[in-house]
N, C-alpha and C positions, 0 to 999 in steps of 0.2 A: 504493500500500500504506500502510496507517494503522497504527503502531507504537506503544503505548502501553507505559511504563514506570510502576510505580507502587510504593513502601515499603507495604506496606496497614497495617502497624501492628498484625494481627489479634488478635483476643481481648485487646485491652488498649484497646481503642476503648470508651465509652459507646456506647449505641446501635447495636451493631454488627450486627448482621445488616439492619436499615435502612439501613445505609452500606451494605454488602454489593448491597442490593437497587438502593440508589442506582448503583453503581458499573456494574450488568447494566443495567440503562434506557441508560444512559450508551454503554457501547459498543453495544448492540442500538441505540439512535438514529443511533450515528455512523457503523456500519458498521466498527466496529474490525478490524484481522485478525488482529494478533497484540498479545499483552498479557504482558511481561516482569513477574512482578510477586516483589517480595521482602518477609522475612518471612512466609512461607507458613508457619500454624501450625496444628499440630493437638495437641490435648488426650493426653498420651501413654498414657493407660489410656482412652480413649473406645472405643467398636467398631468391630471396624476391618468395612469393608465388601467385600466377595467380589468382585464384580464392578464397579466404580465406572463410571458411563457417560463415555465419549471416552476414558479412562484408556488412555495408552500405554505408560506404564510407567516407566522409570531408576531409579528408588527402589529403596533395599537394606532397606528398611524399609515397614510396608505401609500403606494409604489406609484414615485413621480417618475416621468419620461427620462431625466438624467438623471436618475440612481444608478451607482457608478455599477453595482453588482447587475443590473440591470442589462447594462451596455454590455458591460462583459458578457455577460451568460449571451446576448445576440450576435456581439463578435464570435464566440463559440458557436454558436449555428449554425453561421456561416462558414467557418471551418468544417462542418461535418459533426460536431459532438455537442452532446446537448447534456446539460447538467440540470438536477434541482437546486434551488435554491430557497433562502428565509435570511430575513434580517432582522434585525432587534433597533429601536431606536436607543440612542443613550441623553444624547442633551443640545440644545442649540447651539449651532456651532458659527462662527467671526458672523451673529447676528443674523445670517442668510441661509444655513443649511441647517437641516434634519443629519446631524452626525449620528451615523448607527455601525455596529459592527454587524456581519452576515458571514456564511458558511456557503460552499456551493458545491457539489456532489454529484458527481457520476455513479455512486452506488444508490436507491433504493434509500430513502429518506423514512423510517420508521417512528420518530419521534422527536419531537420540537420543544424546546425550554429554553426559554428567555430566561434568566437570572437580573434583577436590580441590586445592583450591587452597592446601592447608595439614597435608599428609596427615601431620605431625609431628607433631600435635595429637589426643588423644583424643574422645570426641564429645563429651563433658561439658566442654569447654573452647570459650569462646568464640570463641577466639581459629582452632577449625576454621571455615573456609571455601567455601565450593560455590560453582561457578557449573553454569547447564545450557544447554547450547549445540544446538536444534531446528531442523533442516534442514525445510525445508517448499518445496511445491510452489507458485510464481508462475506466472502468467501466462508473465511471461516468463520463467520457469527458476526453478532452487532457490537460494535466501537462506537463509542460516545466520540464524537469530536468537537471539540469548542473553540471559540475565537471569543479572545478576552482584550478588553484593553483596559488598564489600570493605572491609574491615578500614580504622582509622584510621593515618595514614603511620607512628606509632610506636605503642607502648604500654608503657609501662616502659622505654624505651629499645629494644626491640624493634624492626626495623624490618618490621611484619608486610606492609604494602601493597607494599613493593618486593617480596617473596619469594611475595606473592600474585598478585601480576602476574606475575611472570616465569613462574609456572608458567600461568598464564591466557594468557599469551601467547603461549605455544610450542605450546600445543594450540591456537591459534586460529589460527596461523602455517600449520599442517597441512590445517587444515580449511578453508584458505583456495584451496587448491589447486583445491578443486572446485566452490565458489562463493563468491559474498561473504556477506559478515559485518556484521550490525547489531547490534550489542552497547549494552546498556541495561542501567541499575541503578542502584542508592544507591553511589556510588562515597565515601563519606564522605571525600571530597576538594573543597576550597574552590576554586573555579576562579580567585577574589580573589588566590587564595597559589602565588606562584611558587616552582620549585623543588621541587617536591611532586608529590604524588599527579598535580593534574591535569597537569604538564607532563609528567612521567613517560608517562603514557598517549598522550600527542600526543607525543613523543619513537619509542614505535613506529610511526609509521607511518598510526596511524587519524587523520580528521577528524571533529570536531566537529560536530554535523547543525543547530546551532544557528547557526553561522558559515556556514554553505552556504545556508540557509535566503532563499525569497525574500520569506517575512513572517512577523514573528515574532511573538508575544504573549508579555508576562513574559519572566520572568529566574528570578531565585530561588527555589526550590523548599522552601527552608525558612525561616520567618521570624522562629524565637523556641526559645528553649531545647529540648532536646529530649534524653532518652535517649541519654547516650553526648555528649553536648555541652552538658551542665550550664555555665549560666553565660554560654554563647553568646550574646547574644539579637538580634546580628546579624543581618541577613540575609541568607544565601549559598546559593549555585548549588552543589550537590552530589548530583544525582541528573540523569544524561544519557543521548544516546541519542547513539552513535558509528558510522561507518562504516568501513572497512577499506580501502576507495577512492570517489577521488571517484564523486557519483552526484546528482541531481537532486533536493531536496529544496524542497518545493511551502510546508511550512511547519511551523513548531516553536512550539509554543505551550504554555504551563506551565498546568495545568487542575487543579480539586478543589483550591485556591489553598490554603493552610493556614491562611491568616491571612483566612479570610472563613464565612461561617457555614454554609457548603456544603462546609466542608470533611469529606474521609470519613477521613484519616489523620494523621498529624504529620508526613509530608509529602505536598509537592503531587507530584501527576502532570506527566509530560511525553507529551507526544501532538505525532508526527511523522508527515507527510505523505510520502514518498517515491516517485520513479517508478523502480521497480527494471528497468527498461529500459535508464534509463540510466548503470545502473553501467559505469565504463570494466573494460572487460576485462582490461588489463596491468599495472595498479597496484594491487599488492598489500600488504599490512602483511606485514614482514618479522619471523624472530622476534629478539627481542631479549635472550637470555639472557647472550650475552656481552659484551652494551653494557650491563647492569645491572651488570657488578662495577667497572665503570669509569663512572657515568651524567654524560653532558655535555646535558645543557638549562638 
């Protein structure tokens, strides 16, 4: 199974419906199957469209004509392959878009969960959070797969990523019951930085698909200042694709590099190889709501 995670950055891209069209080549060559992607944007007065083809649904809100996952799953069409799809809204985005994260799937879509990962927060506030969590049918059985996008560890002192997880994490706890869980997204956590976001997350339970990996390519997935990290110009690992238990992972490779002229977003892609046969069947990510008021990593 080939898992792609990717930030698209849409409607704030130059060139972007060429990126867009880049990005359907891309998985139509690769044979993608699922595509976690975040920042899913649509123009909030555009028209909204009746019937959207694959459209499965989650959305409390409805499928405008430039919904980025939209375009994509059309440009895939017109390549010959056709996915389903579902998106989640999360919160108003630079005042003019419906920001939502979505999943899009060449397997048999079995079951749809939006998760609010911040459901304190109004929509007009950034600081609301969505993840959507897409059950879909394998070969060998059903894999949850999710596209998360998360909040930075604080923000005014706020601590929004620990109260975004924990609520992301008792619903994934659940759903865990009935299969496993591939969780992918801009987790705006530095993996460099201990203590944090990313230990927090390896603190419940899931592994890293990049440490399981039998070959890797790249690392870092953003390379220079960016939206929400003014100033950075670092290079850091903050967009991942995680497992819920161990599981055979063929290879993890950082693609659509941000820092090369093929790049389609402000950040790079991750694309993960997995053989979902071999997830072990008794080791599950446990929830962790009441190891967050106490966290020891």
């Amino acid at each position: 199974m080939l898992f792609l995670t990717l930030n698209t950055h849409s409607w704030l891209e130059e060139h972007q419906v060429a990126k867009v069209r880049e990005l359907a080549l891309f998985i139509a060559e690769r044979g993608v199957d699922i595509i976690a992607l975040q920042e899913v944007n649509q123009y909030l007065h555009s028209p909204i469209v009746g019937s959207p083809p694959g459209y499965r649904g989650a959305a409390s809100i409805p499928v405008r004509e430039d919904n980025y996952a939209l375009v994509l799953v059309r440009f895939l069409a017109e390549l010959g392959v056709h996915y389903e799809w579902a998106f989640a809204e999360a919160h108003l985005g630079w005042n003019r878009y419906d920001e939502c994260v979505a999943v899009l799937s060449r397997l048999p879509i079995e079951r749809i969960e939006p998760v609010v990962m911040s459901p304190q927060y109004g929509y007009d506030r950034v600081e609301r959070r969505s993840s959507l969590a897409v059950q879909v049918r394998a070969e060998a059985g059903p894999v949850w797969c999710v596209s998360a996008h998360m909040s930075w560890w604080n923000l005014q002192g706020e601590p929004l990523f620990e109260r975004e997880f924990t609520q992301l994490s008792r619903a994934l706890a659940e759903y865990a019951q009935d299969a496993p869980i591939l969780l992918g997204g801009d987790f705006n956590a530095e993996a460099q930085i201990r203590g944090e976001g990313y230990d927090l997350v390896l603190s419940s339970g899931v592994v890293d698909t990049r440490a399981l990996a039998e070959h890797t390519d790249g690392e870092f997935t953003v390379h220079r200042s960016i939206s929400g990290w003014e100033g950075h110009e670092e290079a850091k690992r903050i967009d991942f694709v995680f497992a819920d238990r161990p599981v055979r992972v063929l290879s993890h490779a950082v693609v659509f590099r941000d820092d090369s002229p093929e790049a389609i977003s402000d950040h790079s892609g991750v694309l993960v190889e997995v053989d979902p046969a071999s997830f072990a069947p008794n080791t599950r990510m446990h929830a962790i709501g009441a190891a967050l008021s106490t966290p020891d990593f």
